[in-house]
C-alpha positions as CSV (number, residue, x, y, z in Angstrom):
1,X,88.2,82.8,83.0
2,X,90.5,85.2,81.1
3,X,88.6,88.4,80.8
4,X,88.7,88.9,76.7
5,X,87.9,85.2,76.3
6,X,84.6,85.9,78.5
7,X,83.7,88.9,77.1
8,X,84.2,87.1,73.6
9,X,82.1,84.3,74.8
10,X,79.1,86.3,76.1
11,X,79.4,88.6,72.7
12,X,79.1,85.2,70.8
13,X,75.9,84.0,73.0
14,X,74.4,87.2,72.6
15,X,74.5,86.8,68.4
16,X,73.3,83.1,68.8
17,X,70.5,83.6,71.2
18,X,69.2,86.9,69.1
19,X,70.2,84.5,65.5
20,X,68.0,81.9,66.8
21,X,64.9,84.2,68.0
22,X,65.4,83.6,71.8
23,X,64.5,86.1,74.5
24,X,67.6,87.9,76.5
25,X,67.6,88.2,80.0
26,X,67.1,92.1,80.5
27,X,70.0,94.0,81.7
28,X,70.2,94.7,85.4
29,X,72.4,95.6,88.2
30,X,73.3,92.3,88.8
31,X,72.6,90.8,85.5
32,X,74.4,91.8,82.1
33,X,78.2,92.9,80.8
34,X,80.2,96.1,81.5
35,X,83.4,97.6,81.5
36,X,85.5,99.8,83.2
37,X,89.0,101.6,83.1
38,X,91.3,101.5,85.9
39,X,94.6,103.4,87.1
40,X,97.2,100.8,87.2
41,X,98.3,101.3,90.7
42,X,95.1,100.2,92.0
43,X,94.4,97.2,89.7
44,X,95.3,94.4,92.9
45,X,92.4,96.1,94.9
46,X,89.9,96.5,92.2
47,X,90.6,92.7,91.2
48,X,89.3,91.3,94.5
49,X,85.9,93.9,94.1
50,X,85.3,92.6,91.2
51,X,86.2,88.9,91.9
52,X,83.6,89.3,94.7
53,X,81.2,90.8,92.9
54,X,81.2,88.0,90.0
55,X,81.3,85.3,92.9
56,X,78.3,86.7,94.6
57,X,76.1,87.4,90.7
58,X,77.0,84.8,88.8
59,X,75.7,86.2,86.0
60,X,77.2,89.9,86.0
61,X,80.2,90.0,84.1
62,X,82.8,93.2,84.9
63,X,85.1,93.5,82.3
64,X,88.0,95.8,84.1
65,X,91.2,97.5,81.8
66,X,94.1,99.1,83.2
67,X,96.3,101.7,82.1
68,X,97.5,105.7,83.3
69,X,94.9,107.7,85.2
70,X,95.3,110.1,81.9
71,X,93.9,107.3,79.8
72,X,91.4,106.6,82.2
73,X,89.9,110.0,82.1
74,X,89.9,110.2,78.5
75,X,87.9,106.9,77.6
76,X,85.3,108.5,80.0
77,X,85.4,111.8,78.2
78,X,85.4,109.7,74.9
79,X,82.6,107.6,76.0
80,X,84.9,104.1,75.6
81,X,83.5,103.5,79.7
82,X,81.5,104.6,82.1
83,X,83.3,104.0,84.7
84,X,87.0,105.1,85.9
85,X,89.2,104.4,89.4
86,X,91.6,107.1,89.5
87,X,93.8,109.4,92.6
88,X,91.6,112.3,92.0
89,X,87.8,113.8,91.3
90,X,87.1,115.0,87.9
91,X,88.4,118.8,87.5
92,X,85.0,121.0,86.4
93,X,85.7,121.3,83.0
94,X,85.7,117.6,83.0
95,X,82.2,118.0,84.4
96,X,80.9,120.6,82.5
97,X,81.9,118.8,79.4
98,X,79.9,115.2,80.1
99,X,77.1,117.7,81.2
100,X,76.8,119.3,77.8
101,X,76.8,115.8,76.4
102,X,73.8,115.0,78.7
103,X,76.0,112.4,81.1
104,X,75.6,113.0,84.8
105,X,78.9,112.2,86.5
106,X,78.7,110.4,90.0
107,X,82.0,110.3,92.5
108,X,82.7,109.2,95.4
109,X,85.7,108.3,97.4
110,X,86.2,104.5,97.8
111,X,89.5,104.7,99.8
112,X,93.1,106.2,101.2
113,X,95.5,104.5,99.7
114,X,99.4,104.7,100.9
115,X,102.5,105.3,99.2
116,X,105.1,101.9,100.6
117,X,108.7,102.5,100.1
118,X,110.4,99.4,99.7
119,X,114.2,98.3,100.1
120,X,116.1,94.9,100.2
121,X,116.0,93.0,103.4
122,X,119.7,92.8,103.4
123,X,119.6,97.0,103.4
124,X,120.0,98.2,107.2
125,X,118.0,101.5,106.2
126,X,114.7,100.8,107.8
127,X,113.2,104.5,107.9
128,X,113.4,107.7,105.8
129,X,112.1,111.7,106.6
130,X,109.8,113.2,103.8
131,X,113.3,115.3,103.3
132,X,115.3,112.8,102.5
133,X,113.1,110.8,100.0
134,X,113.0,114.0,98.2
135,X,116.4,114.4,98.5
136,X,116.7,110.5,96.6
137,X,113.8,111.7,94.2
138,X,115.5,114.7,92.8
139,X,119.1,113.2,92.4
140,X,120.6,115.2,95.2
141,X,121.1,111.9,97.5
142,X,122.9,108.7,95.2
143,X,124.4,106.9,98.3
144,X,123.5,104.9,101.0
145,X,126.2,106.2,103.0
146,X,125.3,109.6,102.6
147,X,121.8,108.8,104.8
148,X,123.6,106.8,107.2
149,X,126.7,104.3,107.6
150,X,125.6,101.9,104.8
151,X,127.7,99.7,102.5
152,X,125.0,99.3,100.2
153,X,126.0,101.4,97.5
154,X,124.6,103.7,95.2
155,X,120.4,104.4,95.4
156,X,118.5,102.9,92.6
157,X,114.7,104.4,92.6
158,X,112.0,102.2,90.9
159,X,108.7,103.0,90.2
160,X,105.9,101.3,88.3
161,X,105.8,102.7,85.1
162,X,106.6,106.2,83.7
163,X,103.5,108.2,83.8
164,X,101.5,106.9,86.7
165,X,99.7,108.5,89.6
166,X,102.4,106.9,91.9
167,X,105.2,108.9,90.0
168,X,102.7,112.3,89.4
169,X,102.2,111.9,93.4
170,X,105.5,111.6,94.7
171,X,106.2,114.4,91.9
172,X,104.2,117.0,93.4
173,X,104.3,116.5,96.9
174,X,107.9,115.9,97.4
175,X,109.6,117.8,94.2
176,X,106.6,120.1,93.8
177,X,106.1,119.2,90.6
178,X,110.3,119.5,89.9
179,X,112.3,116.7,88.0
180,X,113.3,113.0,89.4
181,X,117.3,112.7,89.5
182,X,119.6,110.4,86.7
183,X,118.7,107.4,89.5
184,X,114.7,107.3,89.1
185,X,113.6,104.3,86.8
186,X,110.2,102.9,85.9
187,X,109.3,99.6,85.3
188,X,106.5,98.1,83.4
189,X,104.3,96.8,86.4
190,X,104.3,96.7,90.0
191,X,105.5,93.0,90.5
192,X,108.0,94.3,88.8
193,X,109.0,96.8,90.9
194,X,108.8,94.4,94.0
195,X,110.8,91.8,91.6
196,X,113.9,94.4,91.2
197,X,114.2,95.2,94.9
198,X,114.1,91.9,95.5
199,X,117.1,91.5,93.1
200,X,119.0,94.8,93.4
201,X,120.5,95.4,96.8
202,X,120.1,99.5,96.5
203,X,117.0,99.7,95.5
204,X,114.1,101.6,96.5
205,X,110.7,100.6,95.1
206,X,107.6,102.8,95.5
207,X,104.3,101.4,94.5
208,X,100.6,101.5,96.6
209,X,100.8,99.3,99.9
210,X,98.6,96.7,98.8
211,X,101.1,95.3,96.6
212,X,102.9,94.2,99.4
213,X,100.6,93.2,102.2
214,X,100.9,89.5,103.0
215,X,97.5,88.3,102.3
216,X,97.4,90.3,99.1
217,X,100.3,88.1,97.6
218,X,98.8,84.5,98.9
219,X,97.2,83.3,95.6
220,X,96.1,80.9,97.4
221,X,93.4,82.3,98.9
222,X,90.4,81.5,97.0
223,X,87.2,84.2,96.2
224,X,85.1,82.0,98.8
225,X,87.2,82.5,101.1
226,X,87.2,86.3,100.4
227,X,83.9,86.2,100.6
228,X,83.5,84.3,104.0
229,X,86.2,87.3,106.0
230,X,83.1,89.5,104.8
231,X,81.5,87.9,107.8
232,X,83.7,88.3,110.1
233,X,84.7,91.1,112.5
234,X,88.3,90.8,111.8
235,X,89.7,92.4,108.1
236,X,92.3,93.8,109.2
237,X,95.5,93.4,107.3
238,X,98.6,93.1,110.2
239,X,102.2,92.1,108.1
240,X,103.6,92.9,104.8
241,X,105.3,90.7,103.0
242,X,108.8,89.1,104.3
243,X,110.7,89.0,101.3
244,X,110.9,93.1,100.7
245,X,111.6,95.7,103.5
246,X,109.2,97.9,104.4
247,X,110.6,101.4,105.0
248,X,109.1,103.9,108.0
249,X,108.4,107.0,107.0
250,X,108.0,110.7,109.1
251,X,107.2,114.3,108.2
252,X,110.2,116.0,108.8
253,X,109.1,118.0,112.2
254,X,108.3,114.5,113.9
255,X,111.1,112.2,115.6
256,X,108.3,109.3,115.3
257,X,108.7,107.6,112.0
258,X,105.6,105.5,110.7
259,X,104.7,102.5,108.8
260,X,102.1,101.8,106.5
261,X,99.4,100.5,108.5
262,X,95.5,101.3,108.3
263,X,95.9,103.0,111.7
264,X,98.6,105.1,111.0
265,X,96.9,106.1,107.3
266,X,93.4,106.7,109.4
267,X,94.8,109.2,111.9
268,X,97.2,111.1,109.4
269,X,100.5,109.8,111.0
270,X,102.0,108.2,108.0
271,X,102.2,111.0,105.8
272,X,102.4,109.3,102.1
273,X,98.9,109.0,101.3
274,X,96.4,109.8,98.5
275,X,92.8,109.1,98.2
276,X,91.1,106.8,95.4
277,X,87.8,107.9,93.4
278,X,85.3,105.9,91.6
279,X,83.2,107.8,88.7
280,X,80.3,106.9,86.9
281,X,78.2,107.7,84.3
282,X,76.1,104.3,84.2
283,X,72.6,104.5,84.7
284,X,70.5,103.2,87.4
285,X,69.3,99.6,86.6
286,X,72.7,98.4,84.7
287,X,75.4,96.3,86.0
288,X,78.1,99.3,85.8
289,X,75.8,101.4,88.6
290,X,75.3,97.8,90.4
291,X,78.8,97.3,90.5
292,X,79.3,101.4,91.6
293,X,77.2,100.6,94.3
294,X,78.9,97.7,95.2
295,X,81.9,98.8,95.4
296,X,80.6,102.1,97.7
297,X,78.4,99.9,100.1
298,X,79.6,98.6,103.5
299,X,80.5,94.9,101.6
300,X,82.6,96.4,99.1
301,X,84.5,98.9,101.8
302,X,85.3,96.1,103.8
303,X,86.8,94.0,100.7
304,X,89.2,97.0,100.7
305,X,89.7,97.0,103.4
306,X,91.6,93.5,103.6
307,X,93.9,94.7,100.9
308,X,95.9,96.8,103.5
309,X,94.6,99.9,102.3
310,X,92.1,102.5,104.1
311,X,88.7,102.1,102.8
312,X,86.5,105.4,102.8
313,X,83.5,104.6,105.0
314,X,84.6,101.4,107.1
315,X,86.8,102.6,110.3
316,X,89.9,100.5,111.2
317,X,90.3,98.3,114.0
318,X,92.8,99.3,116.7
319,X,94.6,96.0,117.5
320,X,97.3,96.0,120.7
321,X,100.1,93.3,120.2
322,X,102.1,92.0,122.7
């Protein structure tokens, strides 16, 4: 069910149950209606937490909304949520200023989440160094050719929108905080940053990996079966999906260039990586701190980690293929 419908519908049964003198079933942490702010580029992993979470308490109800990771810390600070995903802790005088309004903050870190660099299948570049993705960033590289003998043409960079923590990332670590080049566009989404390299020949699209791990992009799959790889030993994303290019990536002091896998992302080898927080100020006893602690426990690591991303506490497994 669409989320605004549901929350409409459980705002209306609230009113008639209370109209008509009934009792309410008391709020718990797995019982009861909350909501929570999101950074964009993480809104395909925290859909299948909270999918989960619904399918296993029925009657919890997680309201998630999705914007900037600016707009995520301010409807915290302005007491619209009590609970945020964003790239980064609060800073102190975030802290110190829920503290003075009596609101203890809880953080931890829920994952490591890597930066994909995506091309069209039909482009024969198939690996970059940190150097020459700044290099594209900052305008100083247009063409193709100029990495390598390539016909493709002049470099197109999309991101997901303008503003995100993907762009502030790549921003700061690559450019040092320096502008993006006359060739860096945004978009308004992530599908539609995969949807434009899938249409624009020079392209290069960066959004989080779990946008383009296979089993991510299988609607198919339904919540109980999410729910039943829980069980199992085996979560461990292995392909991305076949209709981008997924670009290796390596520092510029290593020959050995990487690609996005948990393995690589676990032992620091691919170097485009950024960690995601989960903040509350929810109480214990509601279904905001049940669905924190969801989220932190072993079940909810190991949902993310079937997205394709590193969860925080939940070590990969090593897999040799032959």
């Amino acid at each position: 069910m669409n989320k605004i419908v549901k929350y409409i519908v459980l705002s209306l049964a609230v009113v008639l149950v209370s109209s008509c003198g009934g009792k309410i079933k008391k709020n718990t942490s797995t019982n009861g209606l909350a909501s929570l702010v999101c950074d964009e580029s993480f809104e395909n992993i925290l859909n299948q937490e909270v999918n989960v979470f619904e399918y296993i308490y029925p009657d919890a109800s997680i309201i998630p909304y999705y914007t900037s990771e600016r707009a995520a810390v301010d409807s915290l600070l302005q007491f619209k949520t009590k609970t945020i995903v964003i790239s980064r802790e609060l800073t102190q005088q975030e802290r110190d200023f829920l503290k003075s309004k009596k609101r203890n903050a809880r953080t931890q870190k829920i994952a490591v989440d890597a930066i994909a660099l995506i091309v069209n299948p039909s482009n024969p570049i198939d690996r970059l160094s940190k150097k020459e993705i700044a290099e594209i960033l900052s305008g100083e590289v247009t063409d193709w050719n100029e990495l390598s003998p390539n016909k493709t043409g002049k470099i197109t960079v999309v991101f997901d929108h303008d503003g995100s923590s993907t762009v502030n990332y790549m921003r700061d670590s690559l450019l040092n905080g320096g502008l993006f080049g006359p060739n860096v566009f945004a978009q308004n989404s992530n599908d539609e940053v995969f949807e434009a390299v899938q249409k624009i020949k020079g392209a290069i699209g960066i959004l989080g990996v779990s946008w383009i791990s296979s089993d991510m992009r299988n609607a198919d799959i339904s919540t109980e079966h999410r729910v039943a790889q829980l069980e199992k030993n085996d979560t461990t994303i292995s392909s991305f999906d076949s209709r981008v290019k997924v670009l290796k990536v390596r520092r510029d002091d290593d020959i050995k260039a990487y690609l996005p896998y948990q393995a690589y992302i676990y032992d620091g080898s691919y170097p485009l990586f950024r960690s995601m927080y989960m903040t509350t100020v929810a109480v214990n006893g509601t279904v905001a701190h049940g669905f924190y602690s969801f989220v932190t426990s072993f079940r909810g690591q190991k949902i993310i980690q079937m997205t394709g991303i590193l969860p925080a506490t939940v070590q990969p497994r090593m897999v040799n293929l032959n």
